[in-house]
Structure formats: C-alpha cells, structure tokens
PDB file of N, CA, C and O in Angstrom:
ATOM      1  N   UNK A   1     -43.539 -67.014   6.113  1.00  0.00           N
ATOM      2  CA  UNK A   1     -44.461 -66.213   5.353  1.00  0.00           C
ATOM      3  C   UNK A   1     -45.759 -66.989   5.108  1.00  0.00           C
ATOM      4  O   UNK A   1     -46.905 -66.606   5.341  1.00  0.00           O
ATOM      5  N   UNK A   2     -45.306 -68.284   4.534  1.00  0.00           N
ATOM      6  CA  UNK A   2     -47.234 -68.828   4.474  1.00  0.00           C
ATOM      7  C   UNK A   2     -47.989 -69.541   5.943  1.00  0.00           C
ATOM      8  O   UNK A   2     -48.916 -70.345   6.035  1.00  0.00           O
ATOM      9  N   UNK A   3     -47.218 -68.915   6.918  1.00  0.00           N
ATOM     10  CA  UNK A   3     -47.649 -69.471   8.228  1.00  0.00           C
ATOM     11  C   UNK A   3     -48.339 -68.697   8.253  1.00  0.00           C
ATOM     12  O   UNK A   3     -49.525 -68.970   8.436  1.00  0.00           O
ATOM     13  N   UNK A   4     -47.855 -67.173   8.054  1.00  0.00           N
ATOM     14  CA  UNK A   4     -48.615 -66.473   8.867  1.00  0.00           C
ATOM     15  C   UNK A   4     -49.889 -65.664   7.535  1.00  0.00           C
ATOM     16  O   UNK A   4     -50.815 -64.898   7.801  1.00  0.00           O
ATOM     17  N   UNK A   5     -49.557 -66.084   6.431  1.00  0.00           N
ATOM     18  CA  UNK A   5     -50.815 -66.361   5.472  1.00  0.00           C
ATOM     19  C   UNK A   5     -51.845 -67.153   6.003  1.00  0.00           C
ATOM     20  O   UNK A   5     -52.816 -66.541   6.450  1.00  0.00           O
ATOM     21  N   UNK A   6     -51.849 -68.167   6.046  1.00  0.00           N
ATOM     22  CA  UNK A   6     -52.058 -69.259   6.625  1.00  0.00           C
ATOM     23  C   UNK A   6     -53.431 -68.862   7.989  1.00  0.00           C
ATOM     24  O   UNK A   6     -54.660 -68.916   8.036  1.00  0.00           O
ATOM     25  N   UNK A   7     -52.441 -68.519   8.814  1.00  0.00           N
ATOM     26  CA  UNK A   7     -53.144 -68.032  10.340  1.00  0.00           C
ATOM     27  C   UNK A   7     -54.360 -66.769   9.789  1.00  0.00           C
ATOM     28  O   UNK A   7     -55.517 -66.839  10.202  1.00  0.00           O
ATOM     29  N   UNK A   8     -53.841 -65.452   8.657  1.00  0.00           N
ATOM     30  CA  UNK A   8     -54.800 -64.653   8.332  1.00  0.00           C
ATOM     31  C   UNK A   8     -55.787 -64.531   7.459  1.00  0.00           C
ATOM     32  O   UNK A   8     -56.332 -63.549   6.954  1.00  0.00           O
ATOM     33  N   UNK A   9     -55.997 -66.116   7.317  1.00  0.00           N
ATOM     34  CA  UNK A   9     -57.051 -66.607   6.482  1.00  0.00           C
ATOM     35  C   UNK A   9     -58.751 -66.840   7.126  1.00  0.00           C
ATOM     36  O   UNK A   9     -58.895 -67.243   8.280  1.00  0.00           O
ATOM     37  N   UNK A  10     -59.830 -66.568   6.331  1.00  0.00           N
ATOM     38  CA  UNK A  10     -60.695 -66.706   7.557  1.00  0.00           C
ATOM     39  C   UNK A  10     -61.324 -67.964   7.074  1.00  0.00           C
ATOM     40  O   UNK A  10     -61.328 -68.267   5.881  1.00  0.00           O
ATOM     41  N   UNK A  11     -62.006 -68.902   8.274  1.00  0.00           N
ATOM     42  CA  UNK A  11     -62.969 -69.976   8.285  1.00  0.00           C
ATOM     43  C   UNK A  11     -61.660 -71.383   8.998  1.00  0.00           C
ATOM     44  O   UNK A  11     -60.750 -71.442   9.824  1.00  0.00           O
ATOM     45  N   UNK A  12     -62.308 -72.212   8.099  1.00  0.00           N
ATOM     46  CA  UNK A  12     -61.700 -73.624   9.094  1.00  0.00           C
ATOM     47  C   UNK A  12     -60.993 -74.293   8.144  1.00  0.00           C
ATOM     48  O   UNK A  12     -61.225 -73.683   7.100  1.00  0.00           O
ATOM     49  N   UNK A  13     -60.072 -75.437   7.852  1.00  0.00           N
ATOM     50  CA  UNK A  13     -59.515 -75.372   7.041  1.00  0.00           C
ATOM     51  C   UNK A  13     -59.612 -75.469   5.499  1.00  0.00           C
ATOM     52  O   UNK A  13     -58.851 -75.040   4.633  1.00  0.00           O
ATOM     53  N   UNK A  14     -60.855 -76.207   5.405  1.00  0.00           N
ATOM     54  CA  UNK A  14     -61.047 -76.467   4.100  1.00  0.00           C
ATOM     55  C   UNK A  14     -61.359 -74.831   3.530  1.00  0.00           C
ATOM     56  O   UNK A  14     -61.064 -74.488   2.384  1.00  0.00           O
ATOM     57  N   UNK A  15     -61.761 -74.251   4.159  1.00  0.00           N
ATOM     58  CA  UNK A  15     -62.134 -72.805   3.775  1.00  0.00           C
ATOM     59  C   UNK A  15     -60.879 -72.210   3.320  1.00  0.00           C
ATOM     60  O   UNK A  15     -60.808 -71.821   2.155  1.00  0.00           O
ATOM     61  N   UNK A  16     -59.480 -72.052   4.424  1.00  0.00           N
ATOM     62  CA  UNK A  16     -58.267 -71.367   4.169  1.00  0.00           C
ATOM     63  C   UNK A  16     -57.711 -72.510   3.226  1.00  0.00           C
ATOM     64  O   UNK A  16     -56.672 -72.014   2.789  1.00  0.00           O
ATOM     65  N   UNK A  17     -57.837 -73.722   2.700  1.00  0.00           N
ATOM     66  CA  UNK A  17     -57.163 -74.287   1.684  1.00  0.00           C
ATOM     67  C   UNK A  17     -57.433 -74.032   0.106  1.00  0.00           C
ATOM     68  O   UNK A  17     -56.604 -74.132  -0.798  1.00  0.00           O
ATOM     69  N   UNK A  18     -59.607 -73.468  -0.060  1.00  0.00           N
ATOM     70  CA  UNK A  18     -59.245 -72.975  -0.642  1.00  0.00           C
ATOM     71  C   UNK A  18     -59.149 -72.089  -1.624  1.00  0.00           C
ATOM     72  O   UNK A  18     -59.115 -72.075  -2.854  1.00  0.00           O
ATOM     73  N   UNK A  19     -59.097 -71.026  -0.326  1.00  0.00           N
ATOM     74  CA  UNK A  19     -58.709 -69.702  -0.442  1.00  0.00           C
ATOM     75  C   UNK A  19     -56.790 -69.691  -0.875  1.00  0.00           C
ATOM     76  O   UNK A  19     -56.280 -69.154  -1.858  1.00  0.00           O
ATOM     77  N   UNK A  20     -56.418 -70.099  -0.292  1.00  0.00           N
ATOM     78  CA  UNK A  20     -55.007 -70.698  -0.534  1.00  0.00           C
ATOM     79  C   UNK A  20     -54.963 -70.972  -1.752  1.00  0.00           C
ATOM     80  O   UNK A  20     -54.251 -70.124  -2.290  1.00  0.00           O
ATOM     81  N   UNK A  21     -55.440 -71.896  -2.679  1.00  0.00           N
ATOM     82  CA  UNK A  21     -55.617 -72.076  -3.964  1.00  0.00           C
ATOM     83  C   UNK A  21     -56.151 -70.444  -4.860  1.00  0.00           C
ATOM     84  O   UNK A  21     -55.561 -69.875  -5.779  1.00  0.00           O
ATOM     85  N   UNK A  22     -57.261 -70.104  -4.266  1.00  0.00           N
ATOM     86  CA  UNK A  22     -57.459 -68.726  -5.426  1.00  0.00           C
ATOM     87  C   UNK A  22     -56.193 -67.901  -5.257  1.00  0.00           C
ATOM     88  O   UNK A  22     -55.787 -67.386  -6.299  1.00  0.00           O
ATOM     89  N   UNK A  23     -55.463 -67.664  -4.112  1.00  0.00           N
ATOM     90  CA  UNK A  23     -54.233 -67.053  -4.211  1.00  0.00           C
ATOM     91  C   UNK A  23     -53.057 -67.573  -5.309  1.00  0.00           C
ATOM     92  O   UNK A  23     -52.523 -66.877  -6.173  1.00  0.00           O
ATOM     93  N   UNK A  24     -52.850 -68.768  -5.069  1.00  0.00           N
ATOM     94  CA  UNK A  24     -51.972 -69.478  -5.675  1.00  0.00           C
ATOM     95  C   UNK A  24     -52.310 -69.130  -7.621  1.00  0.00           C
ATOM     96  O   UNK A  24     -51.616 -68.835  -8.594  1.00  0.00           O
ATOM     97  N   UNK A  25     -53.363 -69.318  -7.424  1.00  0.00           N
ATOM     98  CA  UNK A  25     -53.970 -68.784  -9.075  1.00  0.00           C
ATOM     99  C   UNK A  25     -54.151 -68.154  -9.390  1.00  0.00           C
ATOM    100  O   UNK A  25     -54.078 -68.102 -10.618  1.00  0.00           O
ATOM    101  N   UNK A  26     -54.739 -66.563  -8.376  1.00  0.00           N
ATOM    102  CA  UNK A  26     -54.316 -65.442  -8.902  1.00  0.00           C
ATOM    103  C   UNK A  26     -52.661 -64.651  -9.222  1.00  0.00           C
ATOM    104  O   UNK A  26     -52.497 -63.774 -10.070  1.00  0.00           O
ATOM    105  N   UNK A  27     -51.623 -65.181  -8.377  1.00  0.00           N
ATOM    106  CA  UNK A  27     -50.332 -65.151  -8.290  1.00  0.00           C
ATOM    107  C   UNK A  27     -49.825 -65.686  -9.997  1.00  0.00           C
ATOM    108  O   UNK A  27     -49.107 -65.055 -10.772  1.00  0.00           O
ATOM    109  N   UNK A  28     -50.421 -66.923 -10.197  1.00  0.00           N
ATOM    110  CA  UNK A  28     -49.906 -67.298 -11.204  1.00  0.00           C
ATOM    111  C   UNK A  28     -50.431 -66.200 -12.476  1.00  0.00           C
ATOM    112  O   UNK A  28     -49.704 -65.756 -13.365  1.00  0.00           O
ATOM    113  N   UNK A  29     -51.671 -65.956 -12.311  1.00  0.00           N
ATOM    114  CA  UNK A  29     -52.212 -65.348 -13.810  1.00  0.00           C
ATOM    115  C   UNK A  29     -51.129 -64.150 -13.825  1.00  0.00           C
ATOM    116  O   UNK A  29     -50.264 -63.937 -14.674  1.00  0.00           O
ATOM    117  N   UNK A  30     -51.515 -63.190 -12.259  1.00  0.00           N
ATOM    118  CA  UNK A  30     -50.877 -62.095 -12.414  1.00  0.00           C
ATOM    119  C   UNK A  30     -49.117 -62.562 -13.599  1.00  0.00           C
ATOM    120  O   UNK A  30     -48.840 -62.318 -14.773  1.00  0.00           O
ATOM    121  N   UNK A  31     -48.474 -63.180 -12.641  1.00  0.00           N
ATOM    122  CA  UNK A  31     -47.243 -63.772 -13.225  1.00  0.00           C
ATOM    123  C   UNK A  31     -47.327 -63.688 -14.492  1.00  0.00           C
ATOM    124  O   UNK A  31     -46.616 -62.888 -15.101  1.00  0.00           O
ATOM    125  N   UNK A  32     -48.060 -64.359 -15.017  1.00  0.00           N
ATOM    126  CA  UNK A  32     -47.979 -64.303 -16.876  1.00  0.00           C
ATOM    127  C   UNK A  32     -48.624 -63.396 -17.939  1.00  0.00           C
ATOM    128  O   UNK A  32     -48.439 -63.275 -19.151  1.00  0.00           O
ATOM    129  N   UNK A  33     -49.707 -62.611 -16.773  1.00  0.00           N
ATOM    130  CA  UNK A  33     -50.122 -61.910 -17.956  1.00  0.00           C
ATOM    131  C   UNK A  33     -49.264 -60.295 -18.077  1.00  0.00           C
ATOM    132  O   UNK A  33     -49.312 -59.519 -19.032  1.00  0.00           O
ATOM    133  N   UNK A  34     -48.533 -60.136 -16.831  1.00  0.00           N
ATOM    134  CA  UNK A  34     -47.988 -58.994 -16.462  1.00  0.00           C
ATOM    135  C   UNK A  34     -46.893 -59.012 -16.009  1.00  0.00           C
ATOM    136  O   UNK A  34     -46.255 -58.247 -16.732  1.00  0.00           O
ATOM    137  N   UNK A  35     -46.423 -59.295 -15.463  1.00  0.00           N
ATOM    138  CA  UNK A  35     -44.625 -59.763 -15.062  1.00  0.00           C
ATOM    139  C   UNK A  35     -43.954 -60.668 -16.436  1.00  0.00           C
ATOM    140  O   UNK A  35     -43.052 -60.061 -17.015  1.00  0.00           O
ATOM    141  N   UNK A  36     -44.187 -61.573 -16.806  1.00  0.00           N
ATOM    142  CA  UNK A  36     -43.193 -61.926 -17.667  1.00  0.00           C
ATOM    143  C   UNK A  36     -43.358 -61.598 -19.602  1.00  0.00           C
ATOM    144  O   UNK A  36     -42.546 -61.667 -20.525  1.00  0.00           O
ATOM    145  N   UNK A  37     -45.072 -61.175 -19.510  1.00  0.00           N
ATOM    146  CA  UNK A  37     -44.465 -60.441 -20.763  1.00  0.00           C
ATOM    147  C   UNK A  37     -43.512 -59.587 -20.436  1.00  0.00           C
ATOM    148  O   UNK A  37     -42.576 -59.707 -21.227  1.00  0.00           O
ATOM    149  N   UNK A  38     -43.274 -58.584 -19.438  1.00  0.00           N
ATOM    150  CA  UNK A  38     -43.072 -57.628 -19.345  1.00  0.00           C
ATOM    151  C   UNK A  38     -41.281 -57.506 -19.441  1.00  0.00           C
ATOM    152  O   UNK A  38     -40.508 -56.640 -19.849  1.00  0.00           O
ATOM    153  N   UNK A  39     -41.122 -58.934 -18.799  1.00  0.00           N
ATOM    154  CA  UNK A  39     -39.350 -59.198 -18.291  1.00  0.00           C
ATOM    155  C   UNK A  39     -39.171 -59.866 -19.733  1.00  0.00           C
ATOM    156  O   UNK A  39     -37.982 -59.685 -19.995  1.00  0.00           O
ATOM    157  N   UNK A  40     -39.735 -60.514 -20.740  1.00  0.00           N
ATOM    158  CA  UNK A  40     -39.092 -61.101 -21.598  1.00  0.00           C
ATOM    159  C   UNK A  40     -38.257 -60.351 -22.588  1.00  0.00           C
ATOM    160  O   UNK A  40     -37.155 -60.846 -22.820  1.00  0.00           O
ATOM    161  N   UNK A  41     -38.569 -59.281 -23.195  1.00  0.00           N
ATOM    162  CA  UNK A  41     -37.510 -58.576 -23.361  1.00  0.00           C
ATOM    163  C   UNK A  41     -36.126 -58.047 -22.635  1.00  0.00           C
ATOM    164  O   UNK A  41     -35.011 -57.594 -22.893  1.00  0.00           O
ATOM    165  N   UNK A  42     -36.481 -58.202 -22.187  1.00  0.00           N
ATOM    166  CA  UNK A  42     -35.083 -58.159 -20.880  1.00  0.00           C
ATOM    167  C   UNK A  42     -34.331 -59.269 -20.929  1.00  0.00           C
ATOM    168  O   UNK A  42     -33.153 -59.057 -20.641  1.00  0.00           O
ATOM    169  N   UNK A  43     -34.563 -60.222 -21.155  1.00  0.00           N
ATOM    170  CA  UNK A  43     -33.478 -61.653 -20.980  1.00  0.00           C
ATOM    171  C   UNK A  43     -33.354 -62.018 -22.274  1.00  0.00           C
ATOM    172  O   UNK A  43     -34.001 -61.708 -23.274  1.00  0.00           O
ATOM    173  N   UNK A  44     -32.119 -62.955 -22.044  1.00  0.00           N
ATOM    174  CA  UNK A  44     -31.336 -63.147 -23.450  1.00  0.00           C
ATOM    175  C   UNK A  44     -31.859 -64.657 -24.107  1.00  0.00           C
ATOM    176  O   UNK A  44     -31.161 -65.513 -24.651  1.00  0.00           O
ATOM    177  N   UNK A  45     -33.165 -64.663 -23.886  1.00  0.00           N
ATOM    178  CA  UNK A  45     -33.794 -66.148 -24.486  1.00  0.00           C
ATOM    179  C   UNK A  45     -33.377 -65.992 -26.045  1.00  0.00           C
ATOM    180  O   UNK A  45     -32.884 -67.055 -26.421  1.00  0.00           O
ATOM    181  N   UNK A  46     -33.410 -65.000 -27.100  1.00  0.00           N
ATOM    182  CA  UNK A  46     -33.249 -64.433 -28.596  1.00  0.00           C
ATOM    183  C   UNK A  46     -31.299 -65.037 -28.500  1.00  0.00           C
ATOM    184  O   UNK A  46     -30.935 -65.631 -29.515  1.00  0.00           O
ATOM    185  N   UNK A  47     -30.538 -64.921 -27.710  1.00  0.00           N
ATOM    186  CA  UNK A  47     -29.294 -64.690 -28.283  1.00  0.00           C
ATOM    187  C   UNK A  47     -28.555 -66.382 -28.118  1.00  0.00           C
ATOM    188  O   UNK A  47     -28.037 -66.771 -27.071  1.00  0.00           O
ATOM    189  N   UNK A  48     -28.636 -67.039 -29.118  1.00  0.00           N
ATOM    190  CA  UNK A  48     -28.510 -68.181 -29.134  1.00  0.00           C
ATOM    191  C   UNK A  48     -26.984 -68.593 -29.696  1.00  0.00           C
ATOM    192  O   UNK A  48     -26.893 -68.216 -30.865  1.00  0.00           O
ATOM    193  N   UNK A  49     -25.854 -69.196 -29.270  1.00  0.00           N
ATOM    194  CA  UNK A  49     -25.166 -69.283 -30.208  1.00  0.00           C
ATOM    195  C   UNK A  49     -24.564 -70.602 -30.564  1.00  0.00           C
ATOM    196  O   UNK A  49     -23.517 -71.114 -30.168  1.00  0.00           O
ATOM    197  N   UNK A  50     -25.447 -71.026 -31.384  1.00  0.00           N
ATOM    198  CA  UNK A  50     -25.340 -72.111 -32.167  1.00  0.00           C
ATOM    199  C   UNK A  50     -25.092 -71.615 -33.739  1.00  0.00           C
ATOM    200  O   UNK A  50     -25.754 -70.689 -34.210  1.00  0.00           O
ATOM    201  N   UNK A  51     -24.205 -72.229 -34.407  1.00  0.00           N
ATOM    202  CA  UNK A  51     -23.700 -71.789 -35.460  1.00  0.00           C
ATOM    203  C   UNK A  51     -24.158 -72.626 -36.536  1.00  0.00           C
ATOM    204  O   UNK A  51     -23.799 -73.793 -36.694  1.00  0.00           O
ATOM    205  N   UNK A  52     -25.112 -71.883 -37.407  1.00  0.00           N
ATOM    206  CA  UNK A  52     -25.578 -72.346 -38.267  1.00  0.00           C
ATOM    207  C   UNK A  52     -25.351 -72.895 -39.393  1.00  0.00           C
ATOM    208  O   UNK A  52     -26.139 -73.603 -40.020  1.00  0.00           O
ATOM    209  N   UNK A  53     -23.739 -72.445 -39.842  1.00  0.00           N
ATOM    210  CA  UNK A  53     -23.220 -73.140 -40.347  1.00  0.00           C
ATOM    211  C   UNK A  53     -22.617 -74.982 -40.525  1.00  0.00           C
ATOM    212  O   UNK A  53     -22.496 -75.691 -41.524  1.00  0.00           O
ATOM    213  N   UNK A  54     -22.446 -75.152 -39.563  1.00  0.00           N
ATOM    214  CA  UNK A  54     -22.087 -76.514 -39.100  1.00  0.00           C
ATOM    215  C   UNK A  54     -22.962 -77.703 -39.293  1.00  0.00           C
ATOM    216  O   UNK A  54     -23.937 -77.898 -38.567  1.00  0.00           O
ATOM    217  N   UNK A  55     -22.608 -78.537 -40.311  1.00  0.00           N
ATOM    218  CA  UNK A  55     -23.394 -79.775 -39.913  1.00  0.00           C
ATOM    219  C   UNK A  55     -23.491 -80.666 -38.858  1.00  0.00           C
ATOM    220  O   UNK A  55     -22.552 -81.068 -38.171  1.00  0.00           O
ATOM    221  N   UNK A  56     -24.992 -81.045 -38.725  1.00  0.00           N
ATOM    222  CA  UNK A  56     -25.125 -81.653 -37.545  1.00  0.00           C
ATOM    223  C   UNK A  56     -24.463 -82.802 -37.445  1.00  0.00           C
ATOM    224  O   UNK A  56     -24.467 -83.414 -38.514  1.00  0.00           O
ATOM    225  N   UNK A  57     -23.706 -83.514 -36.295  1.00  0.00           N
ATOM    226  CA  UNK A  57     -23.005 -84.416 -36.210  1.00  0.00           C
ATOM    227  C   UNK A  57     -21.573 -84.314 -36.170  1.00  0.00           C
ATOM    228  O   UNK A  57     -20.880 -85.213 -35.693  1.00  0.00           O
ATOM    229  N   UNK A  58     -21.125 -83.305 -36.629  1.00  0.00           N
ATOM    230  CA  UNK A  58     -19.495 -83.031 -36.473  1.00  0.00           C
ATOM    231  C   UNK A  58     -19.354 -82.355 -35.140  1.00  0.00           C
ATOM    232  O   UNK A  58     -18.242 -82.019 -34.733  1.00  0.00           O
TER     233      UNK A  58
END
C-alpha cells in the first residue's frame, strides 16, 4: 500500500517525502479530532475494577 502511495505521488523525492508527511498529519488530525472522540464511548476505558475499598499494600 505505501509503495504504491509512494509511486502516485508527484515530483522527485524530497517532494513525495514531503507530501508523505502532510498525509501522515492529516491522517493523524483526522484520527483525533473525529474517529476517536467518536469510538471513546464505545470502549471500556470508564470500567475499572479496582476496589476501592482496600488498602494499598495488602
């Protein structure tokens, strides 16, 4: 897959490296500003079970 990213990039390399980079950083923003708010309700990061009762050390 990033070969052929890679190959459909235009200019010489420093050009497709970086273009390669604005991808890589638009991928990421997308990622956080829209995909994982979106999934965090969905996963069980909230359900913790550590018992609050218990002192630490026993």
């Amino acid at each position: 897959m990033y070969g052929w990213i890679w190959r459909h990039l235009p200019g010489n390399v420093w050009v497709k490296a970086l273009l390669s980079l604005v991808l890589v950083v638009a991928a990421v923003y997308m990622l956080f500003q829209y995909v994982f708010p979106w999934a965090e309700p969905l996963l069980p990061f909230g359900d913790v079970t550590v018992d609050e009762g218990m002192p630490a050390g026993r």
